[in-house]
C-alpha positions in Angstrom: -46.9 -190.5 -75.8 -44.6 -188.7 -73.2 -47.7 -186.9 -72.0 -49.3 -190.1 -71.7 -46.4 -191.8 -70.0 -46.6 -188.8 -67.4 -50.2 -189.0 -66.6 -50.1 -192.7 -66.1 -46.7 -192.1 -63.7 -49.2 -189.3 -61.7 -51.7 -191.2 -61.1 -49.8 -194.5 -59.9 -48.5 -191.7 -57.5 -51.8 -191.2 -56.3 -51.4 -187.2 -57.9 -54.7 -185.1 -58.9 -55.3 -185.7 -62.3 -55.2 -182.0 -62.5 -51.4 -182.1 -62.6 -51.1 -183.4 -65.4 -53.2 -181.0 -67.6 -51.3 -178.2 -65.8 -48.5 -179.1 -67.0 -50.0 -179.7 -70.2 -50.9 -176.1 -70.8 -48.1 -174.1 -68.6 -45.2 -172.6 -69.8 -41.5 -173.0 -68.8 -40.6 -169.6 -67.7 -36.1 -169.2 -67.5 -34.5 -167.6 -63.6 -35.9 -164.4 -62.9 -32.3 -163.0 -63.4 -32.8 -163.6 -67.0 -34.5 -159.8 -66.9 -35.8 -159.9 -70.7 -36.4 -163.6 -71.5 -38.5 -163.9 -68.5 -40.7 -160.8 -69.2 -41.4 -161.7 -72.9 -44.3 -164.2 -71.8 -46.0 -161.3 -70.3 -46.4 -159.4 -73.5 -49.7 -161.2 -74.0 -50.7 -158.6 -71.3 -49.8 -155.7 -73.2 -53.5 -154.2 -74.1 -54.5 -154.4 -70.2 -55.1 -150.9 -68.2 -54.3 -152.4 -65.0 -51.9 -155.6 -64.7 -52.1 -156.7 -61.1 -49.1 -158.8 -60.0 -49.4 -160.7 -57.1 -47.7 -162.5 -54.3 -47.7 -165.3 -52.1 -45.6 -164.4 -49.6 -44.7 -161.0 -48.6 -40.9 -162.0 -48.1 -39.7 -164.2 -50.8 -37.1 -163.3 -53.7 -38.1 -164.5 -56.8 -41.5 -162.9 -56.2 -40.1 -159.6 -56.1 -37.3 -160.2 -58.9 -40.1 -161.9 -61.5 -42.6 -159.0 -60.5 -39.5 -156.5 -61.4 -38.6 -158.2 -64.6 -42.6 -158.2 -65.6 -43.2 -155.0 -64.7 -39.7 -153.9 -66.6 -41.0 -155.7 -69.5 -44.2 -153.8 -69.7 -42.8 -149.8 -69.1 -40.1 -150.2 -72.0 -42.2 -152.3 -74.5 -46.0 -151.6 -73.6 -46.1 -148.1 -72.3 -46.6 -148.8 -68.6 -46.4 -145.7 -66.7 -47.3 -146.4 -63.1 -46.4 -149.1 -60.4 -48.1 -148.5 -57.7 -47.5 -151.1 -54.6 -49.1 -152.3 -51.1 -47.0 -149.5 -49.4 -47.5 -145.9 -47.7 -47.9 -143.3 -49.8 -45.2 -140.8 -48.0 -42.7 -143.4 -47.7 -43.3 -144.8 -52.0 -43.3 -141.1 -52.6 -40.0 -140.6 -51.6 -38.5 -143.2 -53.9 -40.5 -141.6 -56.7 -38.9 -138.3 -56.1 -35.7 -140.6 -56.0 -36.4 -142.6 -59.9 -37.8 -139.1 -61.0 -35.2 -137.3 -60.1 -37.3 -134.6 -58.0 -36.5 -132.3 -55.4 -35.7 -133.7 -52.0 -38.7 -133.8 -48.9 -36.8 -133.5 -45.5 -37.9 -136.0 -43.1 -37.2 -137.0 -40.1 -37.0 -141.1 -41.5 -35.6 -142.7 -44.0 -38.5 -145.0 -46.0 -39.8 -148.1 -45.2 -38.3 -148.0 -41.5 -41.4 -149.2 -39.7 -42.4 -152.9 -39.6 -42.2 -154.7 -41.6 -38.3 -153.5 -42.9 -37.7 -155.9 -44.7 -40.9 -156.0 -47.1 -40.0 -152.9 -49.2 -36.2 -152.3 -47.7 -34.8 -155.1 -49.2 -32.0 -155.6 -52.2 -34.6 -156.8 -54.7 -36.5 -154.0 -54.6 -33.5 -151.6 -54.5 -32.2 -153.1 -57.7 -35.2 -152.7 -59.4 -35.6 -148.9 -57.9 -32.1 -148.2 -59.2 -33.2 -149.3 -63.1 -36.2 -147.2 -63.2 -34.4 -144.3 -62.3 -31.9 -144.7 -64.7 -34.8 -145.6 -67.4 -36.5 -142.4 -66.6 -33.7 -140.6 -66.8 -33.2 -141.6 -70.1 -36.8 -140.3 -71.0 -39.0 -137.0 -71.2 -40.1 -136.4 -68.1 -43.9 -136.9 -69.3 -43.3 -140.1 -70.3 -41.6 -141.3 -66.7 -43.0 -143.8 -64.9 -44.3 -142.9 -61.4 -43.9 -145.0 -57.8 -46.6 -144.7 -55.8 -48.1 -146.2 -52.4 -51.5 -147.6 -51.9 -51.9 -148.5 -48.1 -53.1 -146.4 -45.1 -51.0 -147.1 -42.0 -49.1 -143.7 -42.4 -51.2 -141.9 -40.1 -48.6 -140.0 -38.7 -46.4 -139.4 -41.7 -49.2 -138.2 -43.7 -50.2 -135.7 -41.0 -46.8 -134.4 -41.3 -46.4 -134.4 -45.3 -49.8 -132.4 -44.9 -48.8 -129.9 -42.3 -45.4 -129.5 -44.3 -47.2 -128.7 -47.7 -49.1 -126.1 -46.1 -46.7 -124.8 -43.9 -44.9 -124.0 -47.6 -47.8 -122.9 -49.5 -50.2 -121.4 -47.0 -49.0 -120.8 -43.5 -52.2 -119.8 -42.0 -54.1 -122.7 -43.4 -51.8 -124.6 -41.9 -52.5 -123.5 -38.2 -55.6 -124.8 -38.9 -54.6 -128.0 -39.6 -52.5 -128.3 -36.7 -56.0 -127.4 -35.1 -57.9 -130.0 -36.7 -55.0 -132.8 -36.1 -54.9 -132.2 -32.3 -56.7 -134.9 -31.6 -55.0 -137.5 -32.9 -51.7 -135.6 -32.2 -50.9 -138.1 -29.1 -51.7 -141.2 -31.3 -49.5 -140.5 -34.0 -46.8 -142.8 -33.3 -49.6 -145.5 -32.3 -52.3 -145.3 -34.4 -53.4 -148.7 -32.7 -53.5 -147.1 -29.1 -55.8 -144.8 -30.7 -58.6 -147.9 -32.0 -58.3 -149.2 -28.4 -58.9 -146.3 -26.8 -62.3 -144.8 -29.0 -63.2 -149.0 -28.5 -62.5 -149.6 -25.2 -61.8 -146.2 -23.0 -64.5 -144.2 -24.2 -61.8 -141.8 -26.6 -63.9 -139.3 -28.5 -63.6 -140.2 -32.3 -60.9 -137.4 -33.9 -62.8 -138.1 -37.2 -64.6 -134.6 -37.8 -61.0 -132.8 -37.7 -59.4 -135.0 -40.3 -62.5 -134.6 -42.5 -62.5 -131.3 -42.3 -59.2 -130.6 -42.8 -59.4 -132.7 -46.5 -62.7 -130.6 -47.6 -60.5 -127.6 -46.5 -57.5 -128.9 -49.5 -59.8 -129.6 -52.1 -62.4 -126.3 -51.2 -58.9 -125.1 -52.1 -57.8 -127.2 -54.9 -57.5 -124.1 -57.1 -55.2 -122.2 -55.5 -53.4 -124.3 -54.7 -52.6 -126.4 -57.9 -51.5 -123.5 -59.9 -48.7 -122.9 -58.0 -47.7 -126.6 -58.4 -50.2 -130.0 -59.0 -48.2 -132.6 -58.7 -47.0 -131.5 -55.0 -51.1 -130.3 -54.2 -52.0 -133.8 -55.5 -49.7 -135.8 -53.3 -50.8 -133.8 -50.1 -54.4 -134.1 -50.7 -53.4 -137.7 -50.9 -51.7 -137.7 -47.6 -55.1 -135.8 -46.2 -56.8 -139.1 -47.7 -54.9 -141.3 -45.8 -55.3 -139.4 -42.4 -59.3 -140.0 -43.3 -59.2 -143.6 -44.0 -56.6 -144.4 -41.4 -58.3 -142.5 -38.5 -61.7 -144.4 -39.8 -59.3 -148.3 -40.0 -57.8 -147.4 -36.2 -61.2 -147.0 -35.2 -62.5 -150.3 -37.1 -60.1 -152.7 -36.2 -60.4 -154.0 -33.2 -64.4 -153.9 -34.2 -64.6 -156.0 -37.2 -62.0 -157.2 -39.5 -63.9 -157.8 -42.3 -64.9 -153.8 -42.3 -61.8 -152.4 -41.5 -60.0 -155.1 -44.4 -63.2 -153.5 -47.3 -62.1 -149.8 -45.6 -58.1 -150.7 -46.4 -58.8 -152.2 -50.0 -61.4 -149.6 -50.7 -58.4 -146.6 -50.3 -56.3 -148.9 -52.2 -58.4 -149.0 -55.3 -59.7 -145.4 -55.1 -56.0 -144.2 -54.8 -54.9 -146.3 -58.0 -58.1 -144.8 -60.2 -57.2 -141.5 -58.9 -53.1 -142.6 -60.0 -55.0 -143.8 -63.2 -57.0 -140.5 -63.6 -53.9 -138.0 -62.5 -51.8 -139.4 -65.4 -54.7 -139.2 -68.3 -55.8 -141.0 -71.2 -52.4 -142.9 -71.6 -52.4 -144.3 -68.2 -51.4 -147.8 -67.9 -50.5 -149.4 -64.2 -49.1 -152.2 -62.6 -49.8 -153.2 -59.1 -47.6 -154.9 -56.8 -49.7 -156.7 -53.8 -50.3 -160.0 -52.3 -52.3 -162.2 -54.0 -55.2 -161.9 -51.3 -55.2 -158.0 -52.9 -54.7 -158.5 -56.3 -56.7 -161.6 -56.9 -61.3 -161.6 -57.4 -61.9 -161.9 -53.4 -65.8 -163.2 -54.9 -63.8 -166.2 -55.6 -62.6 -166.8 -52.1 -63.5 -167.4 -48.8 -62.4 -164.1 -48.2 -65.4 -162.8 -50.6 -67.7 -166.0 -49.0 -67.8 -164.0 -46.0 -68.2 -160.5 -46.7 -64.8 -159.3 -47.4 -63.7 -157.3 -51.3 -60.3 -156.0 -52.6 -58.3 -154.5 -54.9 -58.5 -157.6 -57.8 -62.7 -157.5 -57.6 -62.8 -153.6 -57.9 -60.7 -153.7 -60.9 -62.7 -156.6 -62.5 -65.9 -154.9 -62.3 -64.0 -151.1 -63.1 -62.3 -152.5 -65.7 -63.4 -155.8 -67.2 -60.8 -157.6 -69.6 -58.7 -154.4 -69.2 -57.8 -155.9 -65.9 -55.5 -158.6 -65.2 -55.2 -160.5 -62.6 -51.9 -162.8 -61.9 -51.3 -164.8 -58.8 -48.3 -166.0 -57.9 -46.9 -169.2 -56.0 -45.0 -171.4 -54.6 -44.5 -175.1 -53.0 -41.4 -175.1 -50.2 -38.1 -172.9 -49.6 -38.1 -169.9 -47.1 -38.9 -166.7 -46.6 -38.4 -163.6 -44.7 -41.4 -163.2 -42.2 -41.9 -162.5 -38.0 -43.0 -165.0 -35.5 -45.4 -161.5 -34.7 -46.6 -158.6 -35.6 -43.7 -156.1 -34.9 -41.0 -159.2 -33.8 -38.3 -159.7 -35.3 -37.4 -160.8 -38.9 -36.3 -164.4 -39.2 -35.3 -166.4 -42.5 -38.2 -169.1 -41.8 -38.4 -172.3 -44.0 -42.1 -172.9 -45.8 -43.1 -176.2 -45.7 -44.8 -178.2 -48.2 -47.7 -177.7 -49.6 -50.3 -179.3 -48.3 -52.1 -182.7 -50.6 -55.6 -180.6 -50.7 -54.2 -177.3 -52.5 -53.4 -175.7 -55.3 -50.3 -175.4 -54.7 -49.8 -179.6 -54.6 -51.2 -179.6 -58.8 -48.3 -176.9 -59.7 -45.5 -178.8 -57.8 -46.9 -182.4 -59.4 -46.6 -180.7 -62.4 -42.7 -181.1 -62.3 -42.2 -177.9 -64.4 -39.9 -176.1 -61.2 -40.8 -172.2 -63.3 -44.2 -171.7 -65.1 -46.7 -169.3 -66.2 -50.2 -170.5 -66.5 -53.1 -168.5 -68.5 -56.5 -169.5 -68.6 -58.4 -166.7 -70.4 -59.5 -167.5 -74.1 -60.5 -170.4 -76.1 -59.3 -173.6 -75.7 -58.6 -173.3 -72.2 -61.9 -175.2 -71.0 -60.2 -178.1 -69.8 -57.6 -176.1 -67.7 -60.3 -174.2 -66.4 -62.4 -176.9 -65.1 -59.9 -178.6 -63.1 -58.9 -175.4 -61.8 -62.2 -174.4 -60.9 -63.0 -177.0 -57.7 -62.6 -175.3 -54.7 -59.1 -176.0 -52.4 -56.9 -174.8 -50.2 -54.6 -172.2 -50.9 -51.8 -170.7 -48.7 -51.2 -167.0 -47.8 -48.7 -165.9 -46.1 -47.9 -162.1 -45.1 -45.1 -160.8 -42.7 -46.1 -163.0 -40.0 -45.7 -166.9 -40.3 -46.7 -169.2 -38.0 -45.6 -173.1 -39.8 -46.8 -174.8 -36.7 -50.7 -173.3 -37.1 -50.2 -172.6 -40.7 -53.7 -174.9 -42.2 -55.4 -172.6 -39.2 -53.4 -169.7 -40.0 -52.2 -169.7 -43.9 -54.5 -171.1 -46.3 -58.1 -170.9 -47.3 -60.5 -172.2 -49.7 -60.2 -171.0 -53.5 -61.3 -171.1 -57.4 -58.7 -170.4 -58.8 -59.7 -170.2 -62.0 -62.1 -167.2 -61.0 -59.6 -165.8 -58.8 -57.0 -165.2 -61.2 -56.6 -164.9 -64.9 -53.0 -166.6 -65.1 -50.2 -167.6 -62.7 -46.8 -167.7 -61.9 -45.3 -170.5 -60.1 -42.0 -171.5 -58.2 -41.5 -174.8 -57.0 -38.8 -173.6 -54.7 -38.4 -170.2 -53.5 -35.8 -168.2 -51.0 -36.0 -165.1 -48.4 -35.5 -161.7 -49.8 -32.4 -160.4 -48.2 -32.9 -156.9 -46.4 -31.2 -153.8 -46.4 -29.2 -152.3 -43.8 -29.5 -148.5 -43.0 -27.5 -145.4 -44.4 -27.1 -143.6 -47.6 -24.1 -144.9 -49.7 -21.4 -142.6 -50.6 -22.2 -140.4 -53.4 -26.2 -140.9 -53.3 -27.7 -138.3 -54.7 -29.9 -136.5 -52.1 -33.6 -138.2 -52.9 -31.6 -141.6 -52.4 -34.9 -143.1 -50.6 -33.0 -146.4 -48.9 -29.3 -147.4 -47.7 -27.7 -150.6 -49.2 
């Protein structure tokens, strides 16, 4: 009778009859802060390879601290053994060395101190850096759970990790790499200059040196990983990157939707090689926005050429894949007017009447996790399954353009398998610089 009531009350509020069967099917999910209670719903994911957590937002709290209490849930219950984010691999790798306790890297940076700061530098994830190194330190080192970057815009810190690897291991190997990196040697610290110059100024390509220089690690693989794997791994990793980001540079002022497949393509092949490195037991979970973790086939993204991360994994591995977007309706967020501006605590506005978003918030459920998969879900996923708007938003907002700049059209039923939402969200709050007092040396970030 009281869902009766509700759906009568929606519809004399002129609401999408959807609403009400959301809210129907969702369930009430407790404050992020509640670590354990608010993971337990998640268990249902337990038998998945690959759990993909998504975002909408790239600068919002609870995001991060339901993504941490998730991910939490699934390493000390389920087994997890990998999260692996939409970061740089040098930069993630230093906070692995940090929750695993490994050997220092010298570097001239601390992590994450490129634009956007405030994306991986910020208190939530700190807090949730600072619990899986005291987890892992509480288990065998085989069973730790690794930290690891997918993204490609370390051009210049991967050249280093490289050269630095080499200069260790084989010092006249790595003349030749020096060699083979000259080119993009000036464009290091503006990998963008770089694009624009091979587009526009006629800049020979430098992509014959980087590829050389990656057949010249693996021709070497052998050597090289008996004296130690797991460092030989991460620089042929960092040799990846210099491939895919010279090839990005090169495609992005030329066509986004090519140099977006190139980016999500590295990101997918880096987490099956993650997958593949740890073995038969390996179980990850992926931190990206939801335009990364969620079937792009189902979007306009995937309408007009473009793939990523969530559609690999569906068709690598099937139901072994989940896919969980994550949203919101109004509250702010941490974001830039543009690219490489300042950060600013913005305020999101409403959802828009024609999204998704608009069903969750008439739901009137203000915390929620909704899953679609199985049997008796029809229902649910028929009214999610008409195409709307749904917003996006990465480290740049723009409210006063955002139905131009922030949504686009959606299934979401085919987009995602289940998903979180927050009727009212808040910025995350960044980190200033500096090592505390009595870090321990691998201390990746200063509070």
């Amino acid at each position: 009778m009281a869902d009766l009531l509700f759906s009568e009350a929606l519809r004399a509020q002129g609401a999408d009859e959807a609403a009400a069967i959301v809210r129907a099917a969702c369930e009430a999910l407790p404050p992020p802060a509640s670590t354990d209670d608010f993971g337990k719903p998640f268990d249902r994911f337990a038998d998945a390879k690959v759990v993909l957590l998504g975002e909408a937002t790239h600068g919002t709290s609870e995001f991060y601290r339901a993504r941490a209490a998730i991910t939490r849930r699934l390493i000390e219950k389920h087994g997890f053994n990998i999260v692996a984010v939409e970061a740089d691999w040098p930069d993630a790798a230093r906070i692995d060395r940090h929750v695993r306790s490994h050997a220092h890297e010298p570097s001239s940076e601390e992590a994450f101190s490129r634009f956007p700061t405030w994306m991986w530098r910020n208190v939530e994830v700190h807090d949730f850096v600072e619990w899986l190194r005291a987890h892992n330190e509480a288990v065998p080192a085989r069973a730790q759970t690794q930290f690891s970057g997918l993204d490609i815009y370390s051009l210049g810190s991967s050249i280093a990790a490289v050269l630095a690897y080499l200069d260790r291991v084989d010092p006249q190997e790595a003349k030749e790499a020096r060699r083979r990196y000259g080119c993009l040697t000036p464009w290091q610290d503006d990998p963008a200059g770089y694009g624009r110059a091979a587009l526009y100024a006629a800049k020979s390509p430098c992509e014959d040196g980087v590829v050389a220089e990656l057949r010249a690690l693996l021709d070497a693989r052998l050597a090289y990983v008996g004296r130690d794997g797991e460092a030989f791994f991460d620089a042929a990793q960092n040799a990846r990157v210099v491939r895919s980001a010279e090839h990005y540079y090169r495609l992005m002022y030329r066509s986004s939707t090519e140099s977006w497949n190139l980016r999500d393509r590295h990101m997918f092949d880096t987490l099956v090689r993650l997958l593949a490195a740890r073995g038969k037991d390996a179980k990850a979970v992926v931190w990206a926005h939801n335009s990364h973790i969620g079937n792009a086939a189902a979007t306009s993204m995937g309408w007009q050429g473009e793939f990523n991360i969530g559609e690999s994994c569906r068709a690598a591995f099937g139901d072994s894949a989940a896919l969980i977007g994550f949203g919101t309706d109004r509250g702010t967020v941490a974001a830039a007017s543009d690219w490489d501006g300042p950060m600013q605590v913005k305020t999101v506005l409403p959802a828009r009447p024609d999204s998704f978003e608009r069903i969750f918030r008439q739901s009137f459920v203000e915390r929620s996790l909704t899953d679609w998969r199985g049997g008796g879900k029809r229902e649910l996923r028929d009214v999610l399954s008409k195409p709307r708007l749904e917003r996006a938003i990465g480290v740049v907002y723009r409210p006063e353009t955002e139905l131009t700049s922030h949504y686009f059209q959606a299934v979401l039923s085919e987009q995602f398998d289940a998903y979180v939402w927050f009727e009212q969200t808040s910025a995350v709050t960044p980190l200033a610089g500096g090592r505390p007092h009595g870090a321990p040396d691998t201390y990746p970030f200063g509070l």
